[in-house]
N, C-alpha and C positions, 0 to 999 in steps of 0.2 A: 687845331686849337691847343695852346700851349696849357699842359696840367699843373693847376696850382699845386705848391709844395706841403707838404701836410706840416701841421703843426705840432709841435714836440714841448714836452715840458721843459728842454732847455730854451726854449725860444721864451715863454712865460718867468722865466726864471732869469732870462738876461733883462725883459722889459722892468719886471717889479726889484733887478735887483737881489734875490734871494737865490738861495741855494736850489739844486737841482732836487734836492733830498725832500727839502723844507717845501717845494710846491707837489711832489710828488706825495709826502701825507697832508699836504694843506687840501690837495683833490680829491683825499679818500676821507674826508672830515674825520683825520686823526684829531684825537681829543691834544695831543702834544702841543699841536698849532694853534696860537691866538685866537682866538674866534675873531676876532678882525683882519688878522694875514688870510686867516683861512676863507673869509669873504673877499679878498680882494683877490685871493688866487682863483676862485673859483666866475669871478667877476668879470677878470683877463681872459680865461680861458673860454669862457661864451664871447667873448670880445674877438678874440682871433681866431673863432672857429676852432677851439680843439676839439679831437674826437680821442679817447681813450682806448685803446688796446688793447682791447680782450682779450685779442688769440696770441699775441707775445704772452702774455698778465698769465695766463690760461696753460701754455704751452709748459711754463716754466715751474705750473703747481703739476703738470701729467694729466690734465681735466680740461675739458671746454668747456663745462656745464650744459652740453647737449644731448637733447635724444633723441637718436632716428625714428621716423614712424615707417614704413611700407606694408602698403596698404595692394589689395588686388585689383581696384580700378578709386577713381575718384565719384562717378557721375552715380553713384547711390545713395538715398537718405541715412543709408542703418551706417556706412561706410563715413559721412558726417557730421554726423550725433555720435561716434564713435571719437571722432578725432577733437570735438568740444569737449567732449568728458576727457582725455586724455591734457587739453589745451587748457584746461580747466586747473588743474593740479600741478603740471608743470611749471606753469605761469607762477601759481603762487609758493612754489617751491624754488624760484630764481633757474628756470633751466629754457631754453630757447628748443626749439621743434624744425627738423630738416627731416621734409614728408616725400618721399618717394612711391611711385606706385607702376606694378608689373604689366598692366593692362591685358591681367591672366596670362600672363607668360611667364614662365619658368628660365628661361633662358634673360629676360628681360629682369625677371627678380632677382637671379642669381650675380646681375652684373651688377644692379643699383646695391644688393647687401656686400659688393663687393666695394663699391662707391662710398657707402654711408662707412663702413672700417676704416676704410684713410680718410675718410671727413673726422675721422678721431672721435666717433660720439662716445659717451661714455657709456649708453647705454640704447637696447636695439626694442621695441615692439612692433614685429611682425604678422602681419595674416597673411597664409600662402595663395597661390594662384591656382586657376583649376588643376593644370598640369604637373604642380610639381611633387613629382616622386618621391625625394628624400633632402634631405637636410644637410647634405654636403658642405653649400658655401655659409653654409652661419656657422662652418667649425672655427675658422680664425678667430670669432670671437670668443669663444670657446677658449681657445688655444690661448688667447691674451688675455681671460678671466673678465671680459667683457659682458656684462647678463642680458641673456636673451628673454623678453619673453613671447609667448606668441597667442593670440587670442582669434575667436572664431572659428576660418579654418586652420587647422593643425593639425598635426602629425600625431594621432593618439595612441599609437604604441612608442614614439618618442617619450623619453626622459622631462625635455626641457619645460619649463612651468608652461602653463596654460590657462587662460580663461577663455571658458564657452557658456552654454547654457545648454539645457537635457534636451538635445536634437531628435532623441528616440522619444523619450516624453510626449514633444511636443507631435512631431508625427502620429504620435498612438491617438491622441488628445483628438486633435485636429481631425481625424479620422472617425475616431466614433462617436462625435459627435454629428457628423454625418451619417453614420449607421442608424445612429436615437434619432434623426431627424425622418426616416425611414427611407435612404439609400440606400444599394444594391449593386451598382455598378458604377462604382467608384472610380474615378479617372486620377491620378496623380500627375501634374505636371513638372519638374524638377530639374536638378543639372547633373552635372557628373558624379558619379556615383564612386568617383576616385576619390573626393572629396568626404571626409568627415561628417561636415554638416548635412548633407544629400543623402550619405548612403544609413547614416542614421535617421535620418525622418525617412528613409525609403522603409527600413527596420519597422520603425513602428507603426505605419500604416499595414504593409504584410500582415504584423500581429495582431492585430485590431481587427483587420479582417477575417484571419485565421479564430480568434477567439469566438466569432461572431457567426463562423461555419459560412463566412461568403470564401468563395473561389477565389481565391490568387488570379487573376489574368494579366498576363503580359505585356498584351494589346494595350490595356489602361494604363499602362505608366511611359509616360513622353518624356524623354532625356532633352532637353534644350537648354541656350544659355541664360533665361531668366531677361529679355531686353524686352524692348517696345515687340519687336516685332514676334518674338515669341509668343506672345501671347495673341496675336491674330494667329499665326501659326495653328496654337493649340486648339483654339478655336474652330477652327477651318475643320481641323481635323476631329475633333470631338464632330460636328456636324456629318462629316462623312459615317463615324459609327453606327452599327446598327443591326440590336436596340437604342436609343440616342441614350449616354450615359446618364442618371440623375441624380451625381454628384461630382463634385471635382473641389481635391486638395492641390492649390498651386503656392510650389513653396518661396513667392515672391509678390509681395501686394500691388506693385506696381504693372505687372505680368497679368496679374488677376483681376485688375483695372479694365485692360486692353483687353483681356481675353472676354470678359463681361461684355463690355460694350459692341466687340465686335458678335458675339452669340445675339445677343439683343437685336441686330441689326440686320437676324435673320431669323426675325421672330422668336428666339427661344426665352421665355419668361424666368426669371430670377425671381425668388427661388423654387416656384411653384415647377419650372421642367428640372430645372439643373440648380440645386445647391453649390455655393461656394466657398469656400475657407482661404483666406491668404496667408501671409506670412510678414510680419516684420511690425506692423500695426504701423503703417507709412500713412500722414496725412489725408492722400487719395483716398485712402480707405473710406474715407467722412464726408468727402465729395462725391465718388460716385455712386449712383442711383442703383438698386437699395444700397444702401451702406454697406459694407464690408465685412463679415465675420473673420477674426485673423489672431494670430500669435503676438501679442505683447512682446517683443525683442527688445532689451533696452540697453539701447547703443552706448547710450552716454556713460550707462551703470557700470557697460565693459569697458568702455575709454577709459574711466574716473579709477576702475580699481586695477588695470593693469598697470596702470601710471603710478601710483600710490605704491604697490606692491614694489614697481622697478626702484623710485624714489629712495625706498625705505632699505632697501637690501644699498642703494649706494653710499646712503647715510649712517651705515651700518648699525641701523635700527632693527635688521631683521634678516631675512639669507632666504632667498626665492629656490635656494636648492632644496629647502626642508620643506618643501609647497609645490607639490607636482600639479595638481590640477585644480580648480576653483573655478563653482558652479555657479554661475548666479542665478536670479530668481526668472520665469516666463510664463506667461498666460495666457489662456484661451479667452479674447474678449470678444462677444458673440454679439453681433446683428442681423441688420434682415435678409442680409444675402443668404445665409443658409436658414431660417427660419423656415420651415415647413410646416411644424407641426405646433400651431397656436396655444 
């Protein structure tokens, strides 16, 4: 099939007659041009299909008006409440979104922020993948004064700005209020502990415990990747322990969904055997039977202000290097999943 030829503002420019100049600010409703040329130019050009030329228009200012997103998978709720709050601000900030994601890999992230640099964006917001170790390929941006920011997980002995929320916080939170509910052998279920957000809520449950004069045990803390089947997994394996634990922090609502259901499904009562606290305050939470006790995460809140922040430093409104790290707010919103004591 033969490809129609694109259409060009000399093409508009030989039909109405008028200079090349004259329909080039007639399309940008330069005030210069007639308000009646300037309607008839823009009249033609919906007439013979023109499409206008960002990335020439674009190239020539050093700007595309884009920002890369990558992200460490796509199929999470907190991962797209994250990318609305971000889609949110850029949108009305005039800037277009090219979203990349590592599917936890490091070797896979390091190639897409190698991708998203020659897509020219002007600017990067990153979450890292379980695996990756250091920060190597985000230096070319770096090097081309390109700003990076990176929210959730990150690198927190890194320099580069950041948005999270208090992972130790919420771990400590989440934790004793299973203690006050009058647990004992507290189970945590979690991911890599390479990770920021992981090994800090690993932090605060240890110290919750420790202030609380319960045992540290090893046995109770299950490293997995937070999926569907994790959480039968955890399950499975909580049931095998024994004394059977009668609490469990799992720092993934969706995890803690599956893992409930599957406990339930071999008799164990919520929350009257096994308390449970999730993480992320994910819809499911509201759906499954008892409800859900879980952390307030607000994805959107990180999207909306990492965007704003990257925005504002391009608009040189503001310099993201004077701004290493920014907290946002997270809560323990309680129901009758861990409710033991009326």
């Amino acid at each position: 099939m033969k490809t129609k030829k694109e259409v060009t503002i000399y093409d508009i420019a030989q039909k109405l007659e008028l200079s090349s100049a004259t329909v080039s600010r007639g399309l940008q409703d330069h005030p210069a041009i007639n308000k009646n040329t300037r309607k008839r130019i823009q009249e033609t050009a919906r007439e013979l299909g023109y499409r206008h030329n960002n990335f020439a228009s674009n190239l020539r200012k050093q700007k595309t008006n884009t920002i890369g997103v990558l992200v460490h998978e796509l199929n999470s709720n907190f991962i797209t409440s994250v990318l609305a709050g971000i889609e949110k601000v850029t949108t009305e900030a005039g800037y277009d979104l090219i979203i990349a994601h590592s599917s936890e890999s490091s070797v896979k992230e390091a190639a897409n922020a190698v991708n998203l640099f020659h897509k020219r964006v002007d600017g990067l917001i990153a979450s890292l993948a379980f695996d990756t170790a250091d920060l190597a390929h985000y230096a070319l941006f770096e090097e081309k004064g390109i700003p990076v920011i990176f929210f959730d997980r990150v690198e927190e002995k890194g320099e580069s700005t950041k948005v999270i929320i208090d992972n130790y916080k919420c771990g400590y939170q989440a934790t004793q209020h299973l203690i006050e509910q009058g647990c004992k052998k507290i189970v945590l279920v979690t991911a890599s502990l390479k990770r920021n957000v992981y090994a800090q809520r690993h932090k605060g449950y240890a110290d919750a415990l420790y202030d609380n004069n319960i045992p540290f045990n090893k046995k109770y803390v299950l490293i997995k990747d937070l999926s569907e089947q994790c959480g039968v997994e955890a399950a499975l394996e909580i049931l095998k322990m024994n004394p059977l634990p009668d609490g469990a922090f799992i720092t993934n609502d969706f995890s803690a969904a599956v893992c409930m259901q599957t406990l339930k499904e071999h008799g164990v009562r919520i929350p009257e055997d096994i308390a449970i606290v999730g993480f992320n305050n994910d819809a499911i939470g509201k759906i499954i039977e008892p409800q859900l006790t879980t952390i307030d995460y607000p994805g959107i809140d990180m999207g909306e202000i990492a965007a704003r922040n990257l925005i504002n430093h391009l608009k040189g409104l503001s310099n993201i290097k004077h701004t290493n790290t920014i907290v946002i707010r997270s809560n323990l919103i309680i129901r009758q999943s861990s409710l033991r004591k009326k």
